[in-house]
C-alpha positions as CSV (number, residue, x, y, z in Angstrom):
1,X,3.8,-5.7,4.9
2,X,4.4,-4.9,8.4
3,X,6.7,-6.8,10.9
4,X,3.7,-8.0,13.1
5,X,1.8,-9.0,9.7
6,X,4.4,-10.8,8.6
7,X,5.2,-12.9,11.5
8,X,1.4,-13.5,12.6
9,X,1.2,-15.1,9.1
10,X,4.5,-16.8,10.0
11,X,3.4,-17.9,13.3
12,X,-0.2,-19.9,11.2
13,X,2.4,-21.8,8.7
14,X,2.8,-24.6,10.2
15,X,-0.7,-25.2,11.9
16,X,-3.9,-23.5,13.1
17,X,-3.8,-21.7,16.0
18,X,-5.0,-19.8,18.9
19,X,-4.4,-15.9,19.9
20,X,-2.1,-16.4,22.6
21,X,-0.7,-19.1,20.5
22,X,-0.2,-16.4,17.9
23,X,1.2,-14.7,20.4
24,X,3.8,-16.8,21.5
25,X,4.7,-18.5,18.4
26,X,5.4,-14.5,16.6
27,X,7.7,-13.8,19.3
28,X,9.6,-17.0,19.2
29,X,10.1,-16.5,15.2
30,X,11.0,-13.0,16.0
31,X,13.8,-13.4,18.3
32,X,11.5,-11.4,20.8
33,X,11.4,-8.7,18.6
34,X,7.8,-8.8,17.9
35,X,5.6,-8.8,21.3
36,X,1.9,-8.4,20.0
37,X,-0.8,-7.0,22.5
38,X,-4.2,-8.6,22.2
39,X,-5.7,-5.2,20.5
40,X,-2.9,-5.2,17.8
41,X,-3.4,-9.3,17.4
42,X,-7.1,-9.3,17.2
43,X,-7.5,-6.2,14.9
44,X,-4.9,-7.5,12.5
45,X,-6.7,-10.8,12.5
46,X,-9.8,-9.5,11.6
47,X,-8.0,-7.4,9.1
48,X,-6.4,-10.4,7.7
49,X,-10.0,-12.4,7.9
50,X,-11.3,-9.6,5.8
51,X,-8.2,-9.9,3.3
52,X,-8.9,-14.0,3.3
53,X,-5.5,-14.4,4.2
54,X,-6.5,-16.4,7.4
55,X,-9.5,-17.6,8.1
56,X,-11.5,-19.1,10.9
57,X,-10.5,-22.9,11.4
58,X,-12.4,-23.9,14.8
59,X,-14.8,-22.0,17.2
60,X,-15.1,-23.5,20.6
61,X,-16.0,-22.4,24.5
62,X,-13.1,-22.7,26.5
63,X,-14.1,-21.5,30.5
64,X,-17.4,-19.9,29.4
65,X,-15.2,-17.9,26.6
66,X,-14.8,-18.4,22.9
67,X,-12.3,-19.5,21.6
68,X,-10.9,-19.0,17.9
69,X,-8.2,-21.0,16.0
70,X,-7.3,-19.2,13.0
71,X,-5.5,-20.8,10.0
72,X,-3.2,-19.6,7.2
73,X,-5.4,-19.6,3.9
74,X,-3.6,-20.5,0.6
75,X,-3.6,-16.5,-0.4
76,X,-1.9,-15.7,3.0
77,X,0.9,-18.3,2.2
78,X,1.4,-17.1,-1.0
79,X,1.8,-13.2,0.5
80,X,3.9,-14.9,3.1
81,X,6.3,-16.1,0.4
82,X,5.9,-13.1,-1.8
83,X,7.0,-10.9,1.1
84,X,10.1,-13.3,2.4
85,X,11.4,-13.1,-1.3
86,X,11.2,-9.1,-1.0
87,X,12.8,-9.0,2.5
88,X,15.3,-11.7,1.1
89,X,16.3,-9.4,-2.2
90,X,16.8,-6.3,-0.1
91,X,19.0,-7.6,2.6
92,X,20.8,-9.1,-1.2
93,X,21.3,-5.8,-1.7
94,X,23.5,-4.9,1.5
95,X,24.9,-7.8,1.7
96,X,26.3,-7.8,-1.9
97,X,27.6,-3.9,-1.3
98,X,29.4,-5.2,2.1
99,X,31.3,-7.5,0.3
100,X,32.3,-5.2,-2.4
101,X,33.4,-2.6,0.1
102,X,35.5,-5.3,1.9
103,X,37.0,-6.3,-1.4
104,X,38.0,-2.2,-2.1
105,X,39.1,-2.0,1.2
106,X,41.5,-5.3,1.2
107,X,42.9,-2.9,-2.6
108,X,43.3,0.3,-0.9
109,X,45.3,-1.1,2.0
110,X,47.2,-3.5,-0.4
């Protein structure tokens, strides 16, 4: 899964929201590394629609535009968790070979 995938799905776990929300929320989860463009948002929420990983919550007119609030469907969650695990085993991985090369450091200089 991609980094702006991932934190779009991020940004709809705790509630349904707008683009901009979207938006805002994925950049605040992201430390400001993620800074989605309306193109980028909008085709990966379609893409996502199409995947029923969020859907459509609420439709409304806001200033003669519409205006959609996407939520996080239960296979989205899932995918969410599924891909945290897999980011969380591989960053295992470094962290685990850090500390071993720490540990045959402190014996070499011993």
């Amino acid at each position: 899964m991609r980094e702006p995938t991932f934190f779009i799905l991020a940004a709809l776990q705790d509630e349904p929201l707008h683009g901009y929300a979207i938006v805002k929320r994925a950049e605040e989860l992201s430390a400001g590394r993620v800074r989605l463009m309306a193109g980028t948002l909008y085709a990966a929420l379609d893409r996502l629609t199409n995947e029923e990983m969020v859907r459509v919550a609420e439709e409304s007119v806001v200033n003669g535009r519409a205006r959609r609030t996407y939520e996080l469907t239960d296979r989205g969650a899932s995918a969410l968790r599924e891909e945290a695990e897999r980011m969380a085993a591989a960053a295992q991985v470094v962290r685990d070979r850090s500390v071993r090369s720490v540990a045959v450091a402190r014996t070499v200089l011993a």
